[in-house]
N, C-alpha and C positions, 0 to 999 in steps of 0.2 A: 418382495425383494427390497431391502433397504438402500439407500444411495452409497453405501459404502461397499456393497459388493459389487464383483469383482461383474463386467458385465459388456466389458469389448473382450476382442480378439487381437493376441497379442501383435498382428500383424498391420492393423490398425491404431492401437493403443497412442502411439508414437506421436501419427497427423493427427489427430483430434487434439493430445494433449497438447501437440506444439501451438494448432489454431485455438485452444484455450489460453496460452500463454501470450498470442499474439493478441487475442482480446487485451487480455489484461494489460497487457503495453500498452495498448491504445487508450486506456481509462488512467494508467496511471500518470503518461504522458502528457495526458490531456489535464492533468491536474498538477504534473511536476513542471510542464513549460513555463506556465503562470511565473513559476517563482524567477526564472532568469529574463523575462520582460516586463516586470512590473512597470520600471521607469519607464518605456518605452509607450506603453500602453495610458500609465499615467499620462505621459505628456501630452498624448494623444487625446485624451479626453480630457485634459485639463483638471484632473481632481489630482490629493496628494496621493503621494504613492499607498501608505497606509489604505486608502479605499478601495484600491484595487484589490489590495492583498486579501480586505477581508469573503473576497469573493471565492477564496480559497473555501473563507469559514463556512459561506452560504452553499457551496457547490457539498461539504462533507456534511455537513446537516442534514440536508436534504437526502443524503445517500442514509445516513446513520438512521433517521428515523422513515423514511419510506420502504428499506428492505425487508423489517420485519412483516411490516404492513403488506408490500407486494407478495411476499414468499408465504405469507398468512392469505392473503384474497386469492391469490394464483397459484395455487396450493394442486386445484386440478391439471392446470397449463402445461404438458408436455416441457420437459426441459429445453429441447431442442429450438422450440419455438419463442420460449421464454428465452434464450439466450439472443438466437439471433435479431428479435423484436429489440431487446436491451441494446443489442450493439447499434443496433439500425437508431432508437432515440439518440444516445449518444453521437453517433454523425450528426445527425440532424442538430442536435443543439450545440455541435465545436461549429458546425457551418454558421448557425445564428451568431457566434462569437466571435466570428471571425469576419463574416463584414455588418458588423453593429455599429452603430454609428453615433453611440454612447454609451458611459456605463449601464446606464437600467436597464437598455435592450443586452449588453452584453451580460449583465448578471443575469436576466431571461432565459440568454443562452447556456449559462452555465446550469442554470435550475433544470431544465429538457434533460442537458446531456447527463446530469447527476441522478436524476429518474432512471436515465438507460442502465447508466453504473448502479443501481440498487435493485434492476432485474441480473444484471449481467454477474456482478463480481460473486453473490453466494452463492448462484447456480453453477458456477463457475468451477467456484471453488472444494463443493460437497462433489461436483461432479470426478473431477480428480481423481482421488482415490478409488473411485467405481474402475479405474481403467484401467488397474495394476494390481498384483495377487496383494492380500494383507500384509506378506512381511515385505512389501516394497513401498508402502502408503508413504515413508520418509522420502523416496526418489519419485514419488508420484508428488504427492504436494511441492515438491523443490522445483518440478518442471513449472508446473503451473506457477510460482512465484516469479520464475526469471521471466515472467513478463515484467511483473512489476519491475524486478531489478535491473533490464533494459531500458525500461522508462526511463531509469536514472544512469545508466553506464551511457545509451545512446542514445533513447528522446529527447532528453531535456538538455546534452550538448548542443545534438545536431539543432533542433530547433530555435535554441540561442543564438546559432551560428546563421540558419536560415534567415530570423528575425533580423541581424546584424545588416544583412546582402537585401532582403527582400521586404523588411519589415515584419511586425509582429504579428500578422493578419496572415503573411504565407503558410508558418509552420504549423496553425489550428488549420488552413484551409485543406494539407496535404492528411492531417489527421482524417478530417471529415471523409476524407475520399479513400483512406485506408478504413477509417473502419466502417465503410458501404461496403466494400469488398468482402472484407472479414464476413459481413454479417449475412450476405450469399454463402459465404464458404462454409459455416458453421451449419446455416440452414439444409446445405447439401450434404455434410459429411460429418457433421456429428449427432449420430443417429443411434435410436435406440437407451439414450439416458434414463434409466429408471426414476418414475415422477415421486415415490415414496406415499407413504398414509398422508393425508391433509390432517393437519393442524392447524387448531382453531385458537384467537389468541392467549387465553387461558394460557392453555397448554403451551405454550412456546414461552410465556413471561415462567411456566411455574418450572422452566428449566433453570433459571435463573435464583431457585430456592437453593438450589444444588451448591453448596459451600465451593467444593472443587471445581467447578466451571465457572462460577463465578471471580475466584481470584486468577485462574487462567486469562479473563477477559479482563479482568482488571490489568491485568501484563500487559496485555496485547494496547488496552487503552493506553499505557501509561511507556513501555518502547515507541509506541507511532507519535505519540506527542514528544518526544524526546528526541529522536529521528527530525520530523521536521521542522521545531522551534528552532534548530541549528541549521538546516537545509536551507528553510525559507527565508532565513537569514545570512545566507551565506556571504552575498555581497560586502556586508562590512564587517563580519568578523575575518573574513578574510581581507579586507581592506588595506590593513597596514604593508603586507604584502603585495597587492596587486596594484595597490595605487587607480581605484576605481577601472583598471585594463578589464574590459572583458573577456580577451583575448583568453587570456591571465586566469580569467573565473572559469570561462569553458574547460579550460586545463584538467583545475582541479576540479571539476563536477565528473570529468573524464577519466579522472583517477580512482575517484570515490565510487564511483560506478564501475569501474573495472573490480577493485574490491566486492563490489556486490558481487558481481558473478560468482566468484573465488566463495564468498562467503554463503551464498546461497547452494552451489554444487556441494560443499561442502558437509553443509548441515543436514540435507539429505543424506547423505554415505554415511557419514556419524551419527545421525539423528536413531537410524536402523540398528548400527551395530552396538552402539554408547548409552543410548535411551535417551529421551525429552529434556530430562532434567541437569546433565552433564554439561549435553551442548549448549542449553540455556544460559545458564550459569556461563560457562566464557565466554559467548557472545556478549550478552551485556557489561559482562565485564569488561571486556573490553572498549564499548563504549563508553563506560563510565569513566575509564583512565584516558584514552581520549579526551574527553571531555573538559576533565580536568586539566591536562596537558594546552587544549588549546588557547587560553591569554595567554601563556608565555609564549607560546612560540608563534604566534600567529604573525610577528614580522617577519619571518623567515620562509622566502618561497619553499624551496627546499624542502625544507623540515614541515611544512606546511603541507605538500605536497604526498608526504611519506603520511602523515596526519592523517589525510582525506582517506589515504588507500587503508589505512589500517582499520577507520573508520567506516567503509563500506563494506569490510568482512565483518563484522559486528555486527555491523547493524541491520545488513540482510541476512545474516545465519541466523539472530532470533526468532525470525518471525515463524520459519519452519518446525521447531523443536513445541515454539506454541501450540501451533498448529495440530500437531502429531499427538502432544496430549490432550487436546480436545476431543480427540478420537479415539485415545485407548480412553481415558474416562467411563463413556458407555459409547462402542460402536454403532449398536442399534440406533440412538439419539446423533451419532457425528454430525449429519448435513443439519438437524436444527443447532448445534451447539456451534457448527464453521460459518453457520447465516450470522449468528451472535459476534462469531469474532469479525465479520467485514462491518459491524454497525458498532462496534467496538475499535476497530482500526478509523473509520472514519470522523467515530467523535473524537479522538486520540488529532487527528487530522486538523479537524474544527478548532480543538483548544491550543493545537499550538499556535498560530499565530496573535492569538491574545497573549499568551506566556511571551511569546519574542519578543511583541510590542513591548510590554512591560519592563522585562530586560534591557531593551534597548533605549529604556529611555533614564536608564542609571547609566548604559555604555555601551558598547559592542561587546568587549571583553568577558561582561556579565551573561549574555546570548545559551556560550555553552554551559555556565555554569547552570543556570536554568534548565537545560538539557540532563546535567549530568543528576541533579534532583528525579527529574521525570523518571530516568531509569533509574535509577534508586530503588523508588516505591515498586517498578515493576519487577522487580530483580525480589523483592521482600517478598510483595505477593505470590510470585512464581512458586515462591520456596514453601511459602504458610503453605499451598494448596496442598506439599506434598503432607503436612504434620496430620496425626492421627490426633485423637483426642488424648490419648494418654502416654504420649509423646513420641510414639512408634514413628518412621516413616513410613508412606504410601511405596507401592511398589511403581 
């Protein structure tokens, strides 16, 4: 049995996929709070804020290059074990983060919890699709994302808001203690995940010869660095607007994340009936005009506002149509080619806060335009994957 067939029962299907998505909240969370307490955390430890941030870069490293390596050595490991072990590291290392008592032990802690995320998110994510017949794999991988895209509609509000009342140290402490729970819960009731053939690294890099999957991940790398060079930036490209109000920043992360929802439900139901390559195409495009739109408007709460939301259906409907063609590609290979795209998403993760820096130190206003580059390239790539050699499209 391959990880892509069909392998709960419909009456279960449901809790498993939701405590998959509630993992995934808790990894993404755990790496989106960061960005709305940098300052807080800086001052706290007395380095510039920049130092914080790159802990962003060290936590997706770490995730980008230990998944293939864990999902290659623990190849035999029972998924089920393998997930809830993942979730359990990640407690364990928001805990260390959360009463650290400097940056080096705090980036300790992020290294632990980024080990859990590189058992947790490809098992995760190949597991998915096993829980839903074939022609649903679009509304199967959309459940499982709207973790991620809670992370950002209401992790990374709330926990801005928590930090705000309780300081920065409460919202990673309630993480840790969500995801102990999760990682009983998953232990108990998500059962029965088929482990697939072990693959040896060979074989897993010689996916990567494969033209077609390759510029897929090249998308996938190059929307997630586009997504957060703008996100992890958000404070001062929205600045002119908020006048440094957190209040004000909560708002719009709160908009931009209700947008994900919208845009991530979406692209499942379309993704099925429309195909990969449709809904890709207006998603990004959408971020791109965005993108472009926001130095002009970014004095304008308002219009800023509208911005955010239109920007979080974009930019969480991409990820799933990716997704989806990584799996019609070759079904048989999906769970090795969905491990590629979370080590793809997290180097996409890694490089944007180097791009932002960069940006920001022409301007704020420069931030999305940098952004609007990244998905460029991924929007190109997406497309080359479909061309035949003698100019045909791919189906």
């Amino acid at each position: 049995m391959t990880t892509v067939e069909r392998s709960y029962t419909p009456r279960l299907a449901g809790i498993r996929l939701g405590l998959l998505a509630a993992g995934l909240f808790v990894v993404g969370t755990n790496a989106f709070v960061i960005a709305g307490v940098l300052p807080r955390i800086a001052a706290d430890f007395r380095v510039p804020t920049a130092a914080v941030g790159y802990s962003i870069t060290w936590y997706a490293v770490v995730v980008a290059v230990a998944s293939p390596v864990v999902s290659t050595v623990l190849a035999s490991v029972p998924r089920t074990r393998l997930m809830a072990t993942g979730m359990l590291l990640v407690a364990a290392g928001t805990a260390v983060t959360a009463v650290a008592p400097d940056l080096t032990a705090f980036t300790a802690g992020r290294v632990v919890a980024a080990l859990g995320g590189a058992a947790l998110v490809p098992a995760a994510t190949a597991a998915a699709p096993a829980m839903l017949p074939a022609d649903q794999r679009g509304r199967a991988l959309a459940i499982a994302a709207l973790g991620f895209t809670l992370a950002t509609a209401i992790g990374s509000p709330i926990g801005t808001a928590l930090a705000s009342t309780g300081g920065w140290r409460l919202p990673l402490a309630a993480l840790s203690v969500l995801g102990l729970v999760l990682s009983i819960a998953i232990a108990g009731i998500v059962r029965g995940v088929p482990t697939g053939p072990a693959i040896r690294l060979p074989q897993r890099f010689g996916l990567l010869r494969r033209g077609r999957v390759l510029l897929a991940l090249v998308a996938t790398l190059f929307v997630t660095a586009g997504f957060n060079v703008v996100y992890i930036f958000s404070a001062p490209v929205a600045g002119p607007a908020t006048a440094g109000n957190g209040g004000l920043l909560a708002v719009l992360l709160l908009v931009y994340g209700g947008g994900g929802i919208i845009g991530t439900v979406l692209a499942g139901r379309y993704t099925d009936r429309l195909g990969s390559r449709t809904v890709a195409v207006v998603a990004i495009g959408i971020m791109l005009v965005v993108y472009l739109l926001l130095p002009v408007v970014r004095g304008s709460f308002p219009v800023l506002a509208v911005s955010f939301g239109v920007w979080g259906v974009g930019a969480f409907a991409a990820g799933v149509p990716i997704q989806h063609r990584l799996v019609a590609i070759d079904p048989a290979s999906a769970g090795l080619a969905l491990s590629w795209y979370s080590t793809a998403m997290y180097v996409g993760i890694a490089l944007a806060p180097v791009l932002g820096a960069v940006a920001l130190g022409a301007g704020a206003q420069d931030v999305p335009l940098a952004g609007a580059g990244a998905v460029l390239l991924a929007l190109l790539a997406f497309l080359l994957g479909f061309a035949r050699p003698r100019g045909r499209l791919a189906v």
